[in-house]
C-alpha positions as CSV (number, residue, x, y, z in Angstrom):
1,X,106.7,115.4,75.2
2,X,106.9,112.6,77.5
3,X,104.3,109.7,77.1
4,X,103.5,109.8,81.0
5,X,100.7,106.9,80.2
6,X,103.4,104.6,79.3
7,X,105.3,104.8,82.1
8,X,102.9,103.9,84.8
9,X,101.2,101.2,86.1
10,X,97.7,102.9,86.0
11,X,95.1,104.0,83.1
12,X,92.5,106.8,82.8
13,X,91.7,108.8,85.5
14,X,94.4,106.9,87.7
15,X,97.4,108.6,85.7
16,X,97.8,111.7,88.4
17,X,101.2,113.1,87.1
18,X,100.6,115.6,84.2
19,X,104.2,116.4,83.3
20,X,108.1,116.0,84.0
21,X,109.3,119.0,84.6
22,X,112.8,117.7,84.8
23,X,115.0,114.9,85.3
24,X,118.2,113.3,85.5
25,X,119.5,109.9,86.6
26,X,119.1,110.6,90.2
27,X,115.8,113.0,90.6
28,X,112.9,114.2,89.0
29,X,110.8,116.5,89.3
30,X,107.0,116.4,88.1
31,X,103.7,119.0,88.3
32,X,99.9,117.4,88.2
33,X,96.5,119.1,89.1
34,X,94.4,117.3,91.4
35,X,91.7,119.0,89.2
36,X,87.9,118.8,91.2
37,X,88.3,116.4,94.0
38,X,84.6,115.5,94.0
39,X,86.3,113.6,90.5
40,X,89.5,112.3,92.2
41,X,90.2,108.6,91.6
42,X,91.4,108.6,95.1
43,X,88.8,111.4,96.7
44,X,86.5,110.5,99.1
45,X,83.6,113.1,99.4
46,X,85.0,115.8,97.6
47,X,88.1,115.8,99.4
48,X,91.5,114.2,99.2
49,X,93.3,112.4,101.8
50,X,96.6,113.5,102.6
51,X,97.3,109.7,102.6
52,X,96.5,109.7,98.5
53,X,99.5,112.1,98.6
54,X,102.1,109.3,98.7
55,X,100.1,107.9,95.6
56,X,101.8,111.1,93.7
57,X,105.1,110.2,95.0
58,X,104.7,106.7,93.8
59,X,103.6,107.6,90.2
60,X,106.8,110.3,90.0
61,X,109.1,107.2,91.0
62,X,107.7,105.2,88.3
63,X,107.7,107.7,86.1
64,X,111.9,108.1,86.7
65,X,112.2,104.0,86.6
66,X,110.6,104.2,83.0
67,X,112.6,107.2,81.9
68,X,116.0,105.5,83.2
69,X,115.0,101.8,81.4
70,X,117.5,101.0,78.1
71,X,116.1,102.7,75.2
72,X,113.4,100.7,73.3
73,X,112.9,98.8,76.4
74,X,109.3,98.2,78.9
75,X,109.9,99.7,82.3
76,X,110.1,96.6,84.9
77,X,107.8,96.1,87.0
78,X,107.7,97.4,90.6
79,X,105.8,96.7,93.5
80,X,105.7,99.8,96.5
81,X,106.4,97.5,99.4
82,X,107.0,100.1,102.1
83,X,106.6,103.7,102.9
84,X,108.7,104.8,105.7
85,X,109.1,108.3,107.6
86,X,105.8,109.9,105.9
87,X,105.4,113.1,107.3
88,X,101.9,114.7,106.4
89,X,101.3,118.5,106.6
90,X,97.9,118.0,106.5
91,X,95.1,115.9,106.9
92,X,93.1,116.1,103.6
93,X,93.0,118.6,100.9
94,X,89.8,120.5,100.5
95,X,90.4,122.1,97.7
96,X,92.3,121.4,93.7
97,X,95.8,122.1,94.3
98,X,98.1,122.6,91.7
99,X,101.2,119.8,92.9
100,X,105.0,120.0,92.4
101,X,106.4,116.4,93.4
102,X,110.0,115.3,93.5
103,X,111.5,112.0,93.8
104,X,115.1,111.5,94.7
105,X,117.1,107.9,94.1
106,X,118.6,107.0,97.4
107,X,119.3,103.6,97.0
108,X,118.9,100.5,94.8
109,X,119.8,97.5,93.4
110,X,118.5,94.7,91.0
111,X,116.0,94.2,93.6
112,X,114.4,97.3,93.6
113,X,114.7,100.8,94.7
114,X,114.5,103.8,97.3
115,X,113.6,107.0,96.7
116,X,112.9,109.9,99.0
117,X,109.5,112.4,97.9
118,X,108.0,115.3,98.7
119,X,104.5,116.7,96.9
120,X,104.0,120.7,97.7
121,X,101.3,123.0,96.8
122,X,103.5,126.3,95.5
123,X,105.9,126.1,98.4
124,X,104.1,124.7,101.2
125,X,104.9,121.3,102.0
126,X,102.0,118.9,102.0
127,X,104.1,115.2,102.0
128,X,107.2,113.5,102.1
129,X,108.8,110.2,102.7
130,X,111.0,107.4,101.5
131,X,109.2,104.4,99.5
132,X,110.6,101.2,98.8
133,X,110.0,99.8,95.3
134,X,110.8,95.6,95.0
135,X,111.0,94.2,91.2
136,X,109.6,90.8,91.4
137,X,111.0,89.4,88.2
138,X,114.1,89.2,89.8
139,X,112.8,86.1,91.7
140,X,113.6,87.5,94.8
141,X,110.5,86.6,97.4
142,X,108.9,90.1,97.6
C-alpha cells in the first residue's frame, strides 16, 4: 500500500488521491472519490468547480515525483507554476464522482517537470492539460 500522505504537499481533507492504481517511470495512473461535495476542501456550495479538477492532476503528479525519488529519500519540493492547454468538459460537478486521473512525464529537468493529465468520471472526460512543476531548491529564480 502506498503511503499517499507522504507524498504530497497537503494534510487531511486536502489529500484528494485515494490510490495508485499503477505506475511506471513515465505515467501513473490514480482513482479518488470526490465523496459529498457539500464536504469538498475545494467545493463551493455543494458543488465542485471544474477548475478544482486540475488540483487532482496536480496531486497525481506529485504523487509520481515521490514514487520516482531515490529510495529512503523526501520527495523535492515542487511548486505548479503554470497550467497550459486546460480543456474543461464541464463547468462544475454536481454530484460525487468516482475519478480516474493520469499523469504522463513529458518533459523535465533538474529544474522541474511537465506532465500532461486528464481526470475522467468512468469514461467521460471531465479535464486535461499540461502543468509545469519548478523545484526551487535548485536555486533557479522560480
Amino acid at each position: 500500500m502506498i503511503d499517499i500522505d507522504s507524498l504530497v504537499p497537503h494534510a487531511g481533507a486536502m489529500v484528494l488521491i485515494d490510490e495508485v492504481v499503477e505506475h511506471d517511470g513515465q505515467r501513473i495512473r490514480c482513482r479518488a472519490a470526490t465523496g459529498p461535495l457539500a464536504d469538498h476542501p475545494l467545493g463551493r456550495k455543494g458543488r465542485l468547480p471544474a477548475t478544482a479538477l486540475a488540483e487532482y492532476g496536480a496531486q497525481a503528479m506529485a504523487v509520481h515525483g515521490g514514487l520516482l525519488a531515490a529510495a529512503g529519500g523526501r520527495p523535492r519540493e515542487g511548486r505548479l507554476v503554470s497550467l497550459a492547454e486546460l480543456n474543461l468538459a464541464v463547468s462544475e460537478l454536481e454530484h460525487p464522482a468516482e475519478l480516474n486521473i493520469e499523469a504522463e512525464r513529458i518533459g523535465g529537468s533538474a529544474l522541474g517537470e511537465i506532465y500532461r493529465f486528464k481526470v475522467q468520471d468512468g469514461d467521460r472526460s471531465l479535464a486535461d492539460g499540461r502543468a509545469t512543476v519548478m523545484f526551487p531548491d535548485t536555486g533557479a529564480a522560480a
